[in-house]
C-alpha positions in Angstrom: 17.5 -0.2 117.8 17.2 -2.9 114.8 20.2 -4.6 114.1 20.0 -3.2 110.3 20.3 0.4 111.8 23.5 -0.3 114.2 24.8 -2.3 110.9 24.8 1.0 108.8 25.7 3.1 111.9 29.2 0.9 111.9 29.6 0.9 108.5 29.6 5.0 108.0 31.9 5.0 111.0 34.3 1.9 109.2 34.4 3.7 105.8 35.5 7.1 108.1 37.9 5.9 109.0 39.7 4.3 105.7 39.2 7.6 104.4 41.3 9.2 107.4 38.5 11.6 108.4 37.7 10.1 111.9 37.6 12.5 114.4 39.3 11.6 117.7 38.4 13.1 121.0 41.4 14.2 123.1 40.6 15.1 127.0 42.9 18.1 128.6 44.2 16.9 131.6 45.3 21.3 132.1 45.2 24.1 130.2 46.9 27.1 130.5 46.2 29.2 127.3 50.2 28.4 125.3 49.9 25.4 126.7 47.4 22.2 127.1 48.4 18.7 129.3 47.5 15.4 127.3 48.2 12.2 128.6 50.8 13.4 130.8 52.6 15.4 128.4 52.6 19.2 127.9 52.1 20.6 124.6 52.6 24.3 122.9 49.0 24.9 121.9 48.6 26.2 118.0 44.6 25.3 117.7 42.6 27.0 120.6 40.7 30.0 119.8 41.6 32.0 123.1 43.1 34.6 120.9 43.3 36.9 124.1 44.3 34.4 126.9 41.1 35.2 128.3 40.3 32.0 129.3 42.3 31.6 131.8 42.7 36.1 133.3 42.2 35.6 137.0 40.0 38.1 137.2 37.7 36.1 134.7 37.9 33.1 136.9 37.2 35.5 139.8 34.1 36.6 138.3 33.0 33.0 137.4 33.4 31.9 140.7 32.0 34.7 142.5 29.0 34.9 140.3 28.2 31.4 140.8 28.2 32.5 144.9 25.8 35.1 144.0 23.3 33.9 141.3 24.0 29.8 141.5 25.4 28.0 138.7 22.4 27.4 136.5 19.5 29.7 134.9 16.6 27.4 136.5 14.5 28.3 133.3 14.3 29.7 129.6 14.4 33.0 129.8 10.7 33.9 128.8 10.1 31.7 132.2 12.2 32.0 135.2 15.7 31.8 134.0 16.3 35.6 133.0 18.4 37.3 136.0 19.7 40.3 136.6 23.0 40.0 135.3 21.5 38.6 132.3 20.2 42.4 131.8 23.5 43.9 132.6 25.6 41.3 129.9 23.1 42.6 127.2 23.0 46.0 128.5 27.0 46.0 128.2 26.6 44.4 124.6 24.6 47.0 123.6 27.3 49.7 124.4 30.3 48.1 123.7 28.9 47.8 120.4 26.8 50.7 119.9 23.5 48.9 119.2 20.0 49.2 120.8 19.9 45.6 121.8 21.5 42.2 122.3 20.1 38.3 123.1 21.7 36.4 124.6 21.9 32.1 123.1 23.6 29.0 124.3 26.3 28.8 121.9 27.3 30.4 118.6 25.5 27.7 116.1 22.1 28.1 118.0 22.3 31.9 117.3 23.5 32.1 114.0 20.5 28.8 113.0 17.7 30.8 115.0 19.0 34.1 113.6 18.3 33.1 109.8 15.8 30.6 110.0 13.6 33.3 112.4 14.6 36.8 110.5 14.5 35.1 106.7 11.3 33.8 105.4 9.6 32.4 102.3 9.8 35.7 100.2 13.8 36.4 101.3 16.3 34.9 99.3 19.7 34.4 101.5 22.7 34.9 99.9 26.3 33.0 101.7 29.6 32.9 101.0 30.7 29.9 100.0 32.8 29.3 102.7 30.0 30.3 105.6 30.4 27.7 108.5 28.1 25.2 108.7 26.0 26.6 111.3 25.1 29.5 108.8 24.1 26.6 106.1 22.3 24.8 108.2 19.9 28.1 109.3 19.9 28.6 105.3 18.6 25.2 104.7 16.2 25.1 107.6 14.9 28.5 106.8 12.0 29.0 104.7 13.8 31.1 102.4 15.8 30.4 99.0 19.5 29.8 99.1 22.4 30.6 97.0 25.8 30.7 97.6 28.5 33.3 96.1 32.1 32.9 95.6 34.5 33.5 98.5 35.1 37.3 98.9 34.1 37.9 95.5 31.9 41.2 95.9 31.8 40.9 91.8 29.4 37.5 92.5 27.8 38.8 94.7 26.6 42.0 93.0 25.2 39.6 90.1 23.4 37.5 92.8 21.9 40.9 94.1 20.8 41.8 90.7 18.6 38.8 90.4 17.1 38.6 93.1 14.8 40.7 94.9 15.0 41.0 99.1 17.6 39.2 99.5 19.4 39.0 102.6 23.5 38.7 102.4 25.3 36.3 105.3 29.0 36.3 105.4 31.6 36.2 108.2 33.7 39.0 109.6 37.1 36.3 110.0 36.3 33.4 107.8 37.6 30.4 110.6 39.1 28.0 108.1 41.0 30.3 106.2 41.6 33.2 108.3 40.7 36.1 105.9 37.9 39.0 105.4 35.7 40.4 103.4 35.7 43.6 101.9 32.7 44.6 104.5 32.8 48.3 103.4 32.5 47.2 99.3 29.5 44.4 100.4 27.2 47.1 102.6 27.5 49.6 99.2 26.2 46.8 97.1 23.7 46.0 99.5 22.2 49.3 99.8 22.4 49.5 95.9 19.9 46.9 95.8 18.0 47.4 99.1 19.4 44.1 100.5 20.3 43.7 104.1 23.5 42.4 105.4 23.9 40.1 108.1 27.5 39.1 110.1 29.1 36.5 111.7 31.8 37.8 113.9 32.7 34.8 115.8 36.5 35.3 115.0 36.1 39.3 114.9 34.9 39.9 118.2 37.2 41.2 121.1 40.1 40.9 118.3 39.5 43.4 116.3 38.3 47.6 116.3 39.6 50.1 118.7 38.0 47.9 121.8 37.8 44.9 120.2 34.1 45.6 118.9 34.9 43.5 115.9 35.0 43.5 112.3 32.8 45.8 111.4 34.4 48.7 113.8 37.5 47.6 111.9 36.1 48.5 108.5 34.8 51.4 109.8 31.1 50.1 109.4 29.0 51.0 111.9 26.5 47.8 113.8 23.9 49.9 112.9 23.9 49.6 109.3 23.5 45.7 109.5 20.6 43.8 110.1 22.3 42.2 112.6 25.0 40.6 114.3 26.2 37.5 115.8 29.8 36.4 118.0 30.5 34.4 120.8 31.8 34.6 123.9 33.6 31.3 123.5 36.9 32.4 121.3 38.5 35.6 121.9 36.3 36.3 125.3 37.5 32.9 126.5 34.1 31.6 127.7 31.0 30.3 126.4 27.5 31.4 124.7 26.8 33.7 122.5 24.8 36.6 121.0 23.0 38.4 118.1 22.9 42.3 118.3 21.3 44.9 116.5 18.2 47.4 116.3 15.3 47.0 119.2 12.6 45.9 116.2 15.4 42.9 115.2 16.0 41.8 118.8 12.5 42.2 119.9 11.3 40.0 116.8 13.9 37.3 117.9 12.6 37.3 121.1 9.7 36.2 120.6 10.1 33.9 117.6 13.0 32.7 118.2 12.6 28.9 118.9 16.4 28.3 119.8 15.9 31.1 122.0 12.2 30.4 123.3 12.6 27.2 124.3 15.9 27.1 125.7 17.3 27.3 129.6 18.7 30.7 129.8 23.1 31.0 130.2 24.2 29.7 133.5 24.0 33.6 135.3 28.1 32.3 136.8 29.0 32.2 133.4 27.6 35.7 132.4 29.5 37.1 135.7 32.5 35.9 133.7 31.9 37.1 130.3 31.0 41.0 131.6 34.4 40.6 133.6 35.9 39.7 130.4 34.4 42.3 128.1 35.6 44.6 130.4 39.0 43.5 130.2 38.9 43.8 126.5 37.8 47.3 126.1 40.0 48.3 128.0 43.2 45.9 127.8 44.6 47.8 124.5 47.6 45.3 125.4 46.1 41.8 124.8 45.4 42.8 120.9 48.6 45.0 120.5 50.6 41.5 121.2 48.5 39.1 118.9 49.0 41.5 116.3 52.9 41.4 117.2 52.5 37.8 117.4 50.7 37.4 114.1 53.3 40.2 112.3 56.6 38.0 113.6 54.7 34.4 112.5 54.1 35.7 109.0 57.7 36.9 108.9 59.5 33.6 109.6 57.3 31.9 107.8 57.4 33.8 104.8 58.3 30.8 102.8 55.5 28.7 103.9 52.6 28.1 101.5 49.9 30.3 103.6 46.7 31.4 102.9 46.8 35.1 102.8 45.8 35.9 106.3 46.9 39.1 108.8 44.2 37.4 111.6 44.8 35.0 114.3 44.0 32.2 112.0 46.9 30.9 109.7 46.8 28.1 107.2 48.8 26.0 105.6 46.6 23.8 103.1 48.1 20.4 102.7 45.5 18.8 100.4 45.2 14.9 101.3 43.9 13.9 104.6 46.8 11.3 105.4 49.8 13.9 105.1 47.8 16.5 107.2 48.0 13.9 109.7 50.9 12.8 109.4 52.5 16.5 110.3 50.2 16.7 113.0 51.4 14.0 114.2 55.2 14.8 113.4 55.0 17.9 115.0 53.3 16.4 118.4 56.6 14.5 118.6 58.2 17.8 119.1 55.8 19.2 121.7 53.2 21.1 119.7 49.7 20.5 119.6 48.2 21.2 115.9 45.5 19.8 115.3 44.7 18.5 111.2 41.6 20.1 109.7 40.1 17.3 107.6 36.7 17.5 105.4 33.7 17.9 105.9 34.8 20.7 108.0 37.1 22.1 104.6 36.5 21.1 101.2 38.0 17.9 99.5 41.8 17.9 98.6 42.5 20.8 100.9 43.3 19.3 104.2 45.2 21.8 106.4 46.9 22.9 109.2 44.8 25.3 111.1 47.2 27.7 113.6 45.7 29.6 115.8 48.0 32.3 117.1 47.6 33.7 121.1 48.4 36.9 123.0 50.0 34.2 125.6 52.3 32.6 122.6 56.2 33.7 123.3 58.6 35.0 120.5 60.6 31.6 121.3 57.2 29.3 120.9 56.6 30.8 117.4 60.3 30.5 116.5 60.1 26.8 117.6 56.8 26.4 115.3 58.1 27.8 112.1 61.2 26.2 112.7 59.3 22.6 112.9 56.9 23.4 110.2 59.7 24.1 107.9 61.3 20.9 108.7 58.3 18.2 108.0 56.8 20.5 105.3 
């Protein structure tokens, strides 16, 4: 590499870091859902996404262990090769019920689906239309796709219904639990307008999945909007499921075309089969589990009322926020409230927008009444 290169590598990384946006890597010595070891220490944990305390269920380690017995611990192959197995089959197959679609595929991890899933399904005549606030792996499938791009104004179905009326075949990407901010879109309101102008709407249920609906089907269950009358959808098995990997679901035609034009999913070694063991196990466990959701939703209800006179973001989800707006007093709470045993991570920018900075809490089925009375008590005191 020429000297010049590693020169402007070390300066992007210098001026990072005056700006207090350098990410630090922390390594988890344990974790236990409520709580992760770090250097020794044990910490309340207010930033994972294991909404469920999936992540740790015995029987889901069970299942990862004994699948890795049965099937070995890695795929061999991309799928179109070698590497599809037979609990592969039985993962989709259970996708495909649970959410009451014709057919599933499986992907690596949430930002290769969502990137394969509009650079593949949108092309040069299709103009995407995001929410502002999409995650980056949706903009970056935007940008890479061959369609046009705009971008509407969070949850504003009133922007987005003058976007549809200029543009012909446009397809509308939005998210069913934003992850920054913790809300929703109106998902009932956006499919009208979509049929209105014969667009098709396309979800990212990432943060919906296994939280929300009667079995945790997600977001659009929620709404009471059936899977079928989206293009398609995409979650992962990495938040509320407590694993890895992830998916995009919807009509036999959809699925089939991603199959086979899929490059993310073409040219790619297929999910360790171990790991699929796991996430059938923990499907499973979330239909039927009514518990797991009936306590984040006591969790989330008591968090909201002690905190009631803490700036959030208007959330009922998992996810709350507290914007803080400069970088250096977001980490300066975090930091603060580390002292006192919690682990809460700062959300800088890129990842949100300039000037709004934040703490990003993630609320668990595994959180005690007496860990969110310790949290509110030590947000009150440093905000």
């Amino acid at each position: 590499m020429q000297p010049t290169k590693i020169a402007q590598l070390q300066q992007a990384l210098t001026e990072r870091a005056q700006q207090h946006l350098l990410r630090t890597p922390q390594t988890l010595q344990q974790y236990s859902g409520r709580l992760v070891q770090i250097a020794e220490r044990n910490y309340l944990n207010f930033c994972g996404n294991d909404y469920l305390g999936l992540a740790s269920a015995p029987q889901v380690l069970q299942a990862y262990a004994d699948g890795a017995l049965k099937y070995g611990a890695g795929s061999s192959g991309s799928p179109l090769v070698t590497g599809q197995h037979q609990i592969h089959q039985q993962l989709t197959e259970q996708l495909s019920d649970w959410l009451g679609v014709e057919r599933a595929l499986l992907f690596s991890s949430g930002f290769a689906a969502n990137h394969a899933m509009l650079t593949t399904l949108a092309d040069k005549q299709d103009t995407l239309l995001l929410d502002k606030l999409s995650h980056a792996s949706l903009i970056d499938g935007a940008l890479h796709s061959n369609a046009s791009f705009k971008r509407f104004s969070h949850n504003d179905t009133a922007a987005l219904a003058q976007l549809l009326a200029k543009h012909n075949a446009a397809m509308v990407v939005t998210e069913g639990v934003f992850s920054m901010d913790g809300d929703s879109p109106d998902l009932t309101s956006m499919l009208a307008l979509c049929n209105k102008h014969s667009a098709m709407l396309l979800l990212d249920d990432a943060h919906g999945i296994g939280v929300l609906g009667p079995q945790g089907e997600g977001s659009a269950a929620a709404q009471g909007v059936s899977n079928n009358q989206l293009l398609c959808t995409m979650a992962n098995f990495g938040k509320a499921l407590g694993v890895a990997g992830a998916f995009v679901a919807g009509s036999k035609t959809v699925i089939d075309y991603l199959e086979q034009f899929a490059r993310h999913y073409v040219y790619s070694t297929a999910l360790s089969p171990a790991l699929c063991a796991a996430v059938l196990k923990s499907i499973g466990l979330c239909r039927v589990e009514h518990w797991r959701r009936d306590k984040l939703q006591s969790n989330i209800a008591l968090f909201r009322q002690l905190a009631d006179d803490l700036p959030l973001l208007p959330s009922q989800t998992a996810i709350q926020v507290v914007v803080l707006g400069s970088s250096e007093r977001a980490l300066a709470v975090s930091q603060q409230l580390k002292t006192a045993g919690i682990w809460l991570s700062a959300i800088r920018p890129p990842t949100v927008a300039k000037g709004s900075a934040r703490l990003r809490i993630t609320l668990s089925t595994q959180h005690t009444e007496q860990d969110i009375q310790l949290l509110v008590q030590q947000l009150r005191q440093w905000l």
